[in-house]
N, C-alpha and C positions, 0 to 999 in steps of 0.2 A: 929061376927068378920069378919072386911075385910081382906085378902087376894091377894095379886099379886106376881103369882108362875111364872119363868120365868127359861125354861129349854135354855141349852145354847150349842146350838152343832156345829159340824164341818160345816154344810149347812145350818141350820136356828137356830132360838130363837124361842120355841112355849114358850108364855104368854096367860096365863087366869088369869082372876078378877072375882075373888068369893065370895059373902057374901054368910057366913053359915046361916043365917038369912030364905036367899031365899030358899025352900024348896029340887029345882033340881037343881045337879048341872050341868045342862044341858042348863040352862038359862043362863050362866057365861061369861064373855065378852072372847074372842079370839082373839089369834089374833099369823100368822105364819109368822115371816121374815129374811132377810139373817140376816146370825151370826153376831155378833160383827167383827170376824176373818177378813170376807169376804169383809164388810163394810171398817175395816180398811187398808185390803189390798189393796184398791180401792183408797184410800186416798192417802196410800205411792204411789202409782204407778202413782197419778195426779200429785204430786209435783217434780218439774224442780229447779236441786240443794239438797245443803244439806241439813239434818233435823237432827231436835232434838227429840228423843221421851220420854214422861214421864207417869206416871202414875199409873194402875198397873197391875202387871202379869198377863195374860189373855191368851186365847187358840192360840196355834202359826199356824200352818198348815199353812193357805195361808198366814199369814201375816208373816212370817217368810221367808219365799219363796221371799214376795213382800221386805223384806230389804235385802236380797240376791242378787237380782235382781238391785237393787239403789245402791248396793258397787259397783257392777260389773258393771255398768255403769261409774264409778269414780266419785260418790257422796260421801261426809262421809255421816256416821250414826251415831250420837251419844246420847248414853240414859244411864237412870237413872238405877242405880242399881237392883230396884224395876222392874220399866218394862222390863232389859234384861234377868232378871230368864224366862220371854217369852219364849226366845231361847233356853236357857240352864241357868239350875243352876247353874253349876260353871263358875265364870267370866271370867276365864282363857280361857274357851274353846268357850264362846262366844268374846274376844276378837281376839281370833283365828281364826275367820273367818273375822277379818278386823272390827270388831263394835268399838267402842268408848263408854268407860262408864265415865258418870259426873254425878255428882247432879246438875251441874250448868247448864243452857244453853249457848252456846257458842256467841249466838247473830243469832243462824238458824230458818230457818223457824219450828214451832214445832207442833205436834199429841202429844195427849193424848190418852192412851190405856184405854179400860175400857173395862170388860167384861157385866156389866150393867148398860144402861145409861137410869137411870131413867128419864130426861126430854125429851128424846126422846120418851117415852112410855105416857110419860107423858102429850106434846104434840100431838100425834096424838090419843088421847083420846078425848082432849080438840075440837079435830075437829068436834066431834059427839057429842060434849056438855057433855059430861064422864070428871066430876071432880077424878080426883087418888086419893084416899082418904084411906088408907087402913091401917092396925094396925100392920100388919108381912109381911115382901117378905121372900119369899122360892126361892130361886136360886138354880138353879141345873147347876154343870161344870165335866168335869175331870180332875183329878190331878194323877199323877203318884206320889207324894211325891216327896221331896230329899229326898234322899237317900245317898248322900257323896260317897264314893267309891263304893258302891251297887247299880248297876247299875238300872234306872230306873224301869222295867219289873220285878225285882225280888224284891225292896221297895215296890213298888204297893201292889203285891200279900201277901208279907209278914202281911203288915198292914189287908190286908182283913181275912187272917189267924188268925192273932191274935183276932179280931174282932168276929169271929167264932170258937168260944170256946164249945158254945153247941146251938143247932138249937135257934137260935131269928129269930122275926117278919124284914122283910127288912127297917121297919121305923126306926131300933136303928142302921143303917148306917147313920144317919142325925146330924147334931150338931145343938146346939143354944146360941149361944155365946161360944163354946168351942171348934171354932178348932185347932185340933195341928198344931204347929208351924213347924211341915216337910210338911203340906200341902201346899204350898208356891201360890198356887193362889186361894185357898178358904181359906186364912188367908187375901192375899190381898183384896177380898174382904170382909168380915167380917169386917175389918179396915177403910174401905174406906166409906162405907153405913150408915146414922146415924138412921138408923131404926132398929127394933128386926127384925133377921135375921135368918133363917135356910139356913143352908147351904148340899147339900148333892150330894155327886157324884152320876154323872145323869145315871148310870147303874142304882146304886140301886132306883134312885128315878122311872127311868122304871119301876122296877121289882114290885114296893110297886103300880103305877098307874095300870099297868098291872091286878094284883089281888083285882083291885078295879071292873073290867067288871063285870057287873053285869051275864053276862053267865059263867064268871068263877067261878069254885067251890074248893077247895084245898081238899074239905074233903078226897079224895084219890088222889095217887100221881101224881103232875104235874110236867111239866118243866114249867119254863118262861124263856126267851130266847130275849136277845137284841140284836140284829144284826146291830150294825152301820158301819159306812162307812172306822171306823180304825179297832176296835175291836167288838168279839163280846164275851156277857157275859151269860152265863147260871145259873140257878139257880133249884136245885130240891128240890120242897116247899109241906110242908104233912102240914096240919091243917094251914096254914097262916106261915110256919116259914119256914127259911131257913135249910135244912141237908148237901147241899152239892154246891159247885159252882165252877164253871169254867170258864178260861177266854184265848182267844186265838184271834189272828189277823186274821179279817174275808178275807182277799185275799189268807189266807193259808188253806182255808174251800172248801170244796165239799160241798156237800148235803149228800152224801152216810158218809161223814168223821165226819161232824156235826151231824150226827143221830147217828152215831157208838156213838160218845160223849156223847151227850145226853143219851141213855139207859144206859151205864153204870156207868155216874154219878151217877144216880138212883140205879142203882145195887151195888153201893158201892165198884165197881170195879177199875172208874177211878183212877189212879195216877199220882200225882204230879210232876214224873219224867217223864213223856209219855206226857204230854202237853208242859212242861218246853221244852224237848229235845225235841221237835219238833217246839221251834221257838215260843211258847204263854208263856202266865206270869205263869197258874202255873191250879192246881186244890186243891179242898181240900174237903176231903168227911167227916161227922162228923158219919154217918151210912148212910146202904141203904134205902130209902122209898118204894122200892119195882115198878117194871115193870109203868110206867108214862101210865097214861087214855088218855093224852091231853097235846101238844105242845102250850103255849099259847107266842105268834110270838108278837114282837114289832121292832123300829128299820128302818132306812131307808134302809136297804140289807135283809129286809125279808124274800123277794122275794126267796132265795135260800133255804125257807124250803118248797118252791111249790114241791121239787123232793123228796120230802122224803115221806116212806109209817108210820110214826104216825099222826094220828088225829090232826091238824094243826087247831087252832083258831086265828085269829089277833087280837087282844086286840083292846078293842076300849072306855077305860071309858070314861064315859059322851058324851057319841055317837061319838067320833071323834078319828080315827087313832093316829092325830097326838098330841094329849093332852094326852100321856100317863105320860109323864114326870111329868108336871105341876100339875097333879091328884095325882102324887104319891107324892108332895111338898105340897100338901094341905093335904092330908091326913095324911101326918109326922106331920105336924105343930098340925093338931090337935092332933092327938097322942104325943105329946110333950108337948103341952100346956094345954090339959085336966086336 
């Protein structure tokens, strides 16, 4: 089975191409570049005048920033309903900031959102003679859900709660041809892609590549730990399964604050109200696993578990830092499709 698992974050895209066929998956094509986000914020910011944007809902941060930027210059903005859940799901409050929503085009110059462009992968594949040829894409994004009057931070957390009911494996965070319709941009994708598609937020796809390191071992208690650039997501994992997770914005982290986390996740101590009230989405402990052996670290803001005194590993399946994602979208797939 081929495979092209494509994690999709605030700073980059890491994509690997995998035949299960070929023994290591260490042989697999690679390949690390700016986001979609970044890519298209780059776009709005070249164009002189209005535009039109259409497409579909995809990760906002810079590219949200860069239509921010083009109103406040005295350009319109105007977009499809589809693409301005971008900004905001409800329309009111994205047309509250001066956006324009159509399905038509007005006659402007026009972008296209897409959080995966397959001819572009697909393309510079072709440059090394790499036909794309593949049977499933695994995508990995974040989604907050809508939530309707529930606000973002507390929809998210809510769904992962419900989801952990009793300790599961991090691969039954994934969908395959089934995601909810509050997911609003891993539905837009799923929609838009006419290939068999996994789709899975790119925390838990960490946390499943993560415990793919061939030095990690879960038989006694571990954390795994994502640390990106907005949030970061903890998980404490006894035998392969989830017990407990937490999720909190990493500019609101210490090192001392994120270890306190940590251990008592494990300890079955954290509470839901002690993360929430403090500004993160939430925690949820199903029981303790007992004092954690090993911090296994992923995440581009890692780096802040350098000052903590537990045992600290970086996760590196298939020898590479940054293919934790994309390992954790192959290994769902297979776990899905087995």
């Amino acid at each position: 089975m081929k495979i092209l698992a494509v994690d999709v974050g605030a700073g980059t895209q890491d994509i690997m191409y995998h035949d299960t066929g070929i023994d290591r998956i260490e042989n697999s094509l690679k390949m690390v570049m700016p986001s979609p986000t970044r890519i298209i914020a780059g776009r709005i910011r070249g164009i002189s005048g209005d535009v039109f944007i259409s497409g579909q809902t995809m990760g906002g941060g810079p590219v949200t920033g860069a239509i921010l930027e083009h109103i406040g210059a005295g350009n319109r903005v105007v977009m499809t309903p589809e693409a301005a859940r971008t900004v905001r799901d409800d329309p009111e409050r994205v047309m509250a900031m001066g956006i324009e929503i159509s399905e038509e085009n007005p006659g402007l110059q026009s972008i296209e959102f897409r959080d995966v462009d397959l001819e572009a992968i697909r393309g510079a594949l072709a440059c090394f003679d790499v036909d794309l040829d593949f049977n499933v894409l695994g995508v990995a994004v974040q989604d907050h859900g809508a939530g309707g009057d529930m606000g973002d931070r507390n929809f998210r957390f809510m769904k992962i709660r419900e989801k952990l009911s009793v300790p599961i494996p991090p691969e039954e965070f994934s969908y395959l041809g089934d995601v909810p319709e509050y997911f609003t941009r891993m539905k837009s994708i799923e929609k838009a892609i006419r290939h068999p598609t996994l789709i899975m937020d790119s925390k838990f796809a960490s946390v499943t590549g993560a415990l793919m390191d061939p030095a990690v071992s879960s038989d006694e208690p571990i954390i795994v730990v994502d640390v990106g650039n907005g949030h970061t997501l903890a998980a404490s994992i006894l035998e392969g399964r989830i017990h407990g997770v937490m999720e909190h914005h990493t500019r609101m982290l210490s090192p001392a604050k994120l270890e306190d986390f940590m251990i008592r996740l494990c300890l079955g101590e954290l509470t839901h109200g002690e993360i929430h009230g403090d500004g993160g989405h939430g925690a949820h402990v199903i029981d303790a696993v007992g004092e954690p052996v090993k911090v296994v670290a992923t995440g581009p803001q890692r780096g802040i578990l350098d000052g903590i005194d537990l045992d600290v590993h970086h996760a590196a399946p298939a020898g590479d830092v940054m293919m934790t994602g994309p390992v954790g979208l192959i290994r769902s797939i297979e776990y899905r499709v087995s």
